[in-house]
N, C-alpha and C positions, 0 to 999 in steps of 0.2 A: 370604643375604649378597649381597653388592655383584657376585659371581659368578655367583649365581642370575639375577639382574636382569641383567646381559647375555643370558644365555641367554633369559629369558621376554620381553627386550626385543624379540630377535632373529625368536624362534618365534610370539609373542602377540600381544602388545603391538603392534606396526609395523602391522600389519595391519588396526588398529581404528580408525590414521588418525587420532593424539589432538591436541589442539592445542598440548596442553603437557606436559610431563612431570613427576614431584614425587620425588625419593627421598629416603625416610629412613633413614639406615644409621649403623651405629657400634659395638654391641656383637657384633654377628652376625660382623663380619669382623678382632674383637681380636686373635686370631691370628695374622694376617695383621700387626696392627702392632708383635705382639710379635718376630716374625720378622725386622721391617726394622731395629728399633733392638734387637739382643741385646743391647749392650753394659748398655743403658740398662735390660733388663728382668732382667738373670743371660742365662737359660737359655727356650728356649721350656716355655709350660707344659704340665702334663700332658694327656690328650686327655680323653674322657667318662667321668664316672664312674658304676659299676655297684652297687659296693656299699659299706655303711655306712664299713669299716674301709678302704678306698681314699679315702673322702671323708674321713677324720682324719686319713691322711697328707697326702692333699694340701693341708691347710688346713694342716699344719708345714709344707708343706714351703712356700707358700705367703708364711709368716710370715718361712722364712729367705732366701728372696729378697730379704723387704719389705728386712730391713734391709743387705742389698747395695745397695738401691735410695739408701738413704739415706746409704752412703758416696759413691754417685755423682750426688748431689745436684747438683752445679755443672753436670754434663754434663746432665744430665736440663733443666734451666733454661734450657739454650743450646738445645737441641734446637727448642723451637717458634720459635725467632727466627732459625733457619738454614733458610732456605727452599731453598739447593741442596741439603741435605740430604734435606728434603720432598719437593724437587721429583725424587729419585733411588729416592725408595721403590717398593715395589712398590704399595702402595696409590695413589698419586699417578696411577702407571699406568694402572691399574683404573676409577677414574675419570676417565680421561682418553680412556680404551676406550671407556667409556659416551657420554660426551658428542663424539667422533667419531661415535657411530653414529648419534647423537638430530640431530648436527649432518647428516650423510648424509641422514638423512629428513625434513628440513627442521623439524626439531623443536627451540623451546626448550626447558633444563633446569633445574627448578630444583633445585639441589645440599643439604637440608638438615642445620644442627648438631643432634647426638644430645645428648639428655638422661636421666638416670638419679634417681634417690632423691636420691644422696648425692655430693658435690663433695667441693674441696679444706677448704673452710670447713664444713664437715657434723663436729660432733661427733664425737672417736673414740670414745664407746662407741655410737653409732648405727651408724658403719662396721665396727665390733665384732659388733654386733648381726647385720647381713648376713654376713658372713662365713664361717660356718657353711656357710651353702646357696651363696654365690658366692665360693669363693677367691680370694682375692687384690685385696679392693675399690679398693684403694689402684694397684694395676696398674691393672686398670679405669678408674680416673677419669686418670690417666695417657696409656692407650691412645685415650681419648674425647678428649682435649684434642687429639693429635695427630690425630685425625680429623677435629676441628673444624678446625684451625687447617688441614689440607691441602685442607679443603673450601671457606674462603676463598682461599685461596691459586688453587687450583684455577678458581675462578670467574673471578677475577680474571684470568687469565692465557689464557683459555680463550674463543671465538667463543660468540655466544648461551648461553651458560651464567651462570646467576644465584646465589649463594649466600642464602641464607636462616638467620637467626638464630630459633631457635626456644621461647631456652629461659627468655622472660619470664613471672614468675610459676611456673614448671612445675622450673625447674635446681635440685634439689636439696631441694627442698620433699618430703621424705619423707613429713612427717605426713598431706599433703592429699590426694595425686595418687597414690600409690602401690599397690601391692598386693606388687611385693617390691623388687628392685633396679633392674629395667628396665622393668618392665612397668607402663602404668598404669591407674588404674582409670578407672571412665568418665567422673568429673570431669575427669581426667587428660589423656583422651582429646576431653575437647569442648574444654577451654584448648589442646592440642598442635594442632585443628583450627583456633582461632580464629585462633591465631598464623602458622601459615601461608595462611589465608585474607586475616587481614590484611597478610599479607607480598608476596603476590601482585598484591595489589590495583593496584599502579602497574604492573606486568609485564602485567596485565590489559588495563590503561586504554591501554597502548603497541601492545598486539597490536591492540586495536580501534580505534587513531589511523590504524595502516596498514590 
């Protein structure tokens, strides 16, 4: 998580003297965005699961969240276009931790959008389909959007910090790229490389102008 990467920023990473920085984050620190907006999620969710019969309650319990989400449908829609509210989260923070310290070590960063299988526009029996093994897909693509959207924001508003769009050809294309919900496979993984390779590219061509 995005808390990890402060730590190994701190103890590792500083140390190697890099020229640039890349982070990809989004699902690892869901929690985390589940916590800032309760209203918008119910209730935080449950923590790791162990055994089969804890994994089928948590997919009900999962499913009766979903549909509190969907009486608070208007409030959810404001949320990415309320940026004081963004900008008050604790994730906001987090990354704003990060890029104080990358800014401290004279280090750009570049901040990037997390992608998964499945979007808002992904077929429900596909997000059906995952749900099983990751409760609550519809939280997920929910808690991603808010990550995206705080990781623009964030850049924007932030010294030598770069935002990066990553999720061409790759956002939600489950057939191609996938192996489950987040994780992809190694076609997955050379289009996620190209995209921020190409993304880079002018951040590149600026570091080597000075």
């Amino acid at each position: 998580s995005i808390k990890d990467g402060l730590y190994l920023l701190t103890a590792k990473v500083s140390s190697l003297e890099p020229d640039l920085i890349i982070i990809y984050y989004g699902s690892q620190h869901r929690h985390i965005t589940f916590n800032d907006f309760k209203n918008i999620f119910g209730i935080r969710p449950p923590g790791l699961r162990s055994l089969k019969s804890i994994q089928i309650i948590e997919t009900q319990f999962r499913k009766w969240i979903s549909n509190m989400l969907t009486e608070n449908k208007s409030e959810w829609t404001s949320i990415l276009s309320n940026k004081e509210r963004l900008k008050n989260s604790e994730l906001y923070r987090l990354y704003s931790r990060f890029s104080e310290t990358t800014n401290n070590l004279g280090i750009p960063l570049v901040t990037t959008t997390f992608n998964m299988a499945v979007n808002e526009t992904s077929p429900k029996e596909v997000k059906e389909f995952y749900e099983p093994s990751f409760p609550g897909v519809d939280d997920r693509i929910k808690a991603i959007r808010i990550n995206n959207e705080t990781v623009r924001m964030h850049a924007k508003q932030s010294h030598n910090v770069y935002s990066l769009e990553t999720g061409k050809n790759l956002n939600g294309s489950y057939l191609e790229y996938y192996s489950d919900l987040v994780h992809m496979n190694k076609e997955g993984k050379i289009i996620l490389a190209m995209n921020i390779f190409n993304g880079i590219k002018p951040i590149l061509h600026k570091m080597l102008d000075h």
